[in-house]
C-alpha positions as CSV (number, residue, x, y, z in Angstrom):
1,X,0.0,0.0,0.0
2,X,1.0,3.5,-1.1
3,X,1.7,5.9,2.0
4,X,3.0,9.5,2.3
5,X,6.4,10.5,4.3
6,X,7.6,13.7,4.4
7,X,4.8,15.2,1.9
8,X,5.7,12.5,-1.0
9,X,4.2,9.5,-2.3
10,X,6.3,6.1,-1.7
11,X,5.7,2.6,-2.4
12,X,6.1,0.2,-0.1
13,X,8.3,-2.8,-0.6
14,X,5.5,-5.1,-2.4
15,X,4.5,-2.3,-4.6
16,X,8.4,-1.6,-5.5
17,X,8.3,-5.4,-6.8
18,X,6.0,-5.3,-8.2
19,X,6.9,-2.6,-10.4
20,X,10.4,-3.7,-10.6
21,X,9.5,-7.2,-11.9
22,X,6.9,-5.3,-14.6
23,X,9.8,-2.8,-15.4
24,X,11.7,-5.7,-16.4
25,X,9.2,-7.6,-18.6
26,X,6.6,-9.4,-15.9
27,X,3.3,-8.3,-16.5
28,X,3.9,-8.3,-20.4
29,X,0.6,-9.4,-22.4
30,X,2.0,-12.0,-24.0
31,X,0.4,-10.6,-27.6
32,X,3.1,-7.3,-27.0
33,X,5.7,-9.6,-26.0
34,X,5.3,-11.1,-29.2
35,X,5.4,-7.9,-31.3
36,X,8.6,-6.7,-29.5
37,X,10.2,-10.5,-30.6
38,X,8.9,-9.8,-34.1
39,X,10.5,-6.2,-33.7
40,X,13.9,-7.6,-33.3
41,X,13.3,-10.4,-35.8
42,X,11.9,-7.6,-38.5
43,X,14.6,-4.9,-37.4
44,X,16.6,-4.5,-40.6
45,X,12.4,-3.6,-42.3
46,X,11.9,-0.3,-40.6
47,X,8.3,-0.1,-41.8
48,X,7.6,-3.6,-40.3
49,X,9.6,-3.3,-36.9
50,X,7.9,0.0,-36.7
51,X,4.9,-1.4,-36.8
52,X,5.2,-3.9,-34.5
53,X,6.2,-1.8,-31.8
54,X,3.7,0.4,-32.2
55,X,1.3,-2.7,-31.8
56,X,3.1,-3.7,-29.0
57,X,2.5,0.1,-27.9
58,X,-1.2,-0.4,-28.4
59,X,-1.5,-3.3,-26.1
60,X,1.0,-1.9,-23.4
61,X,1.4,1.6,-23.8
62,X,2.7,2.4,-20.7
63,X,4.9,-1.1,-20.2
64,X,8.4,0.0,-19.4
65,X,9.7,-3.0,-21.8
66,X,7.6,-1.3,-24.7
67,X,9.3,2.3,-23.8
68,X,12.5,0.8,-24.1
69,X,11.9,-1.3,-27.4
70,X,10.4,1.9,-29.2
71,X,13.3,4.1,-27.8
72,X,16.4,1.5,-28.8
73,X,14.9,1.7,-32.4
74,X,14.6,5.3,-32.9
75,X,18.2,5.6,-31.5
76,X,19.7,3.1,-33.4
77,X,17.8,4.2,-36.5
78,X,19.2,7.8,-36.2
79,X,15.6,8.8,-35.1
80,X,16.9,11.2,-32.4
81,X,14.0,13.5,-32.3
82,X,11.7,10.6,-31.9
83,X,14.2,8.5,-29.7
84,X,14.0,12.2,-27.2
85,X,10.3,11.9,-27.2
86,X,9.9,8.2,-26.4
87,X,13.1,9.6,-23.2
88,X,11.1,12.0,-22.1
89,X,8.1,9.2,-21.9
90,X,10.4,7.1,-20.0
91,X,11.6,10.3,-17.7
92,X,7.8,10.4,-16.9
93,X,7.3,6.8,-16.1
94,X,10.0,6.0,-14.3
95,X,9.4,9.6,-11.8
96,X,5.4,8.0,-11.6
97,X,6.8,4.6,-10.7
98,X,9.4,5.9,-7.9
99,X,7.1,8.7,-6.6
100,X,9.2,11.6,-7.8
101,X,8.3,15.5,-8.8
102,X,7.3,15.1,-12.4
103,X,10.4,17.9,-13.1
104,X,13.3,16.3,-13.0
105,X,14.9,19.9,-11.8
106,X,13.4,19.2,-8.7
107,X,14.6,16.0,-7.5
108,X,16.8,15.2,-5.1
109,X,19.1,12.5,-3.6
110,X,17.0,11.9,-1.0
111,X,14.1,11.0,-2.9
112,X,14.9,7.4,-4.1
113,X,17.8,4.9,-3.5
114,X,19.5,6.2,-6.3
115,X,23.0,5.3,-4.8
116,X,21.9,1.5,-4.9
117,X,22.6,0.0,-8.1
118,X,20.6,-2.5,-7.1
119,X,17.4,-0.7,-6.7
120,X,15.5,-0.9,-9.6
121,X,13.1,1.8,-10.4
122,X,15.7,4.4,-9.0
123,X,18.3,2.9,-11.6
124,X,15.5,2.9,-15.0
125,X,15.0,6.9,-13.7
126,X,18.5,7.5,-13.7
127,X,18.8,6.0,-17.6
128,X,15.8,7.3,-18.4
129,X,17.9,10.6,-16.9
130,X,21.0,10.0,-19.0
131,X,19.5,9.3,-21.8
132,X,17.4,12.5,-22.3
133,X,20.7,14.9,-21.4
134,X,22.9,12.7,-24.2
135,X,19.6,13.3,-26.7
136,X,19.3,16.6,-25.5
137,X,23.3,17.1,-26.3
138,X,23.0,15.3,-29.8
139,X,20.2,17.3,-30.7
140,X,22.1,20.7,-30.3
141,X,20.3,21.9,-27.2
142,X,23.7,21.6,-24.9
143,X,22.5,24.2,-21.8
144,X,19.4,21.8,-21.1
145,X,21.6,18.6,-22.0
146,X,24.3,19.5,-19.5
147,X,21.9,20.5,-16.6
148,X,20.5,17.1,-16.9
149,X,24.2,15.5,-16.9
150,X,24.7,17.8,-13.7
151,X,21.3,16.5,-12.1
152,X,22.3,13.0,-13.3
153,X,26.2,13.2,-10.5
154,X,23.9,15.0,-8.5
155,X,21.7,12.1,-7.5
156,X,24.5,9.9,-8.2
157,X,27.8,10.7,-6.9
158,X,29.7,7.5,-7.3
159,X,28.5,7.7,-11.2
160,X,26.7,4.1,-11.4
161,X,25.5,5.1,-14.6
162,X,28.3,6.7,-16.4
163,X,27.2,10.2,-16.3
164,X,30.7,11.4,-16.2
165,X,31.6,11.1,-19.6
166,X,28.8,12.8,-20.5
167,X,30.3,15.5,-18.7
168,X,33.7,15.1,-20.4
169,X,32.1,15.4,-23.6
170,X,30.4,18.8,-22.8
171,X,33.1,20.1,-21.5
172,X,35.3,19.5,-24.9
173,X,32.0,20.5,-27.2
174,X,33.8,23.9,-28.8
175,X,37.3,23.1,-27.6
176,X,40.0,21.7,-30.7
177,X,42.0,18.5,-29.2
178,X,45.3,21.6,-29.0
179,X,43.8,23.1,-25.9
């Protein structure tokens, strides 16, 4: 059962795995399952894999498997406008699932077990995270891409999720390899 401490939602531990076992694939209709299979089988056919993620979408539109099937294909199709989109989606989910402020601006270490590699829904926020300041970054908006990669060794100081080469990057954008 859901309760509030300190003015925020939690979940309790049944609740968390729950959502950790959906987050990684229990709780899957078995039909979407099946179009994200077909989606790898059909990846080379952007049409068709398209297609059947987006049917796997329409059976489990807010699975976190799904998320993460539509958003490998954009990125690995070049698709980075649609790959940010599908992050953001993810960003939204994943601050839902761990009872976090919907602006990711606002979040703080406290908030989850974000130092926990372990801890699921904590770690898919921190991706989610990382990969909306790398898109962000790609994508030509750098301020809003490196306040994410700050927000991202913010939460997580001992850099679990690579965040600091992110950082590295930024911080040579504009700079010739002399300097």
């Amino acid at each position: 059962m859901s309760h509030v401490l300190h003015g925020e939602l939690t979940m309790s531990g049944p609740e968390q795995a729950l959502l950790a076992g959906a987050l990684l694939g229990a709780g899957l209709p078995t039909d979407a399952q099946r179009h994200l299979e077909l989606a790898g089988e059909d990846f080379q056919s952007d049409a068709e894999a398209e297609q059947h993620l987006r049917d796997a979408q329409a059976l489990a539109p807010d699975h976190a498997a799904v998320l993460i099937g539509l958003y490998r294909f954009y990125f690995y199709k070049g698709r980075l406008q649609e790959a940010l989109r599908v992050a953001e989606t993810c960003l939204a989910k994943a601050a839902r699932d761990n009872g976090l402020d919907a602006d990711w601006r606002e979040v703080r270490r406290s908030d989850a077990e974000f130092s926990s590699f372990a801890a699921i829904l904590p770690r898919f926020y921190l991706f989610a995270l990382k990969a909306y300041a790398y898109l962000r970054m790609r994508l030509g908006d750098l301020d809003q891409g490196h306040a994410a990669i700050e927000k991202l060794l913010e939460l997580d100081p001992s850099d679990k999720v690579n965040a600091g080469v992110l950082n590295d990057v930024w911080k040579r954008i504009g700079h010739d390899d002399d300097d």
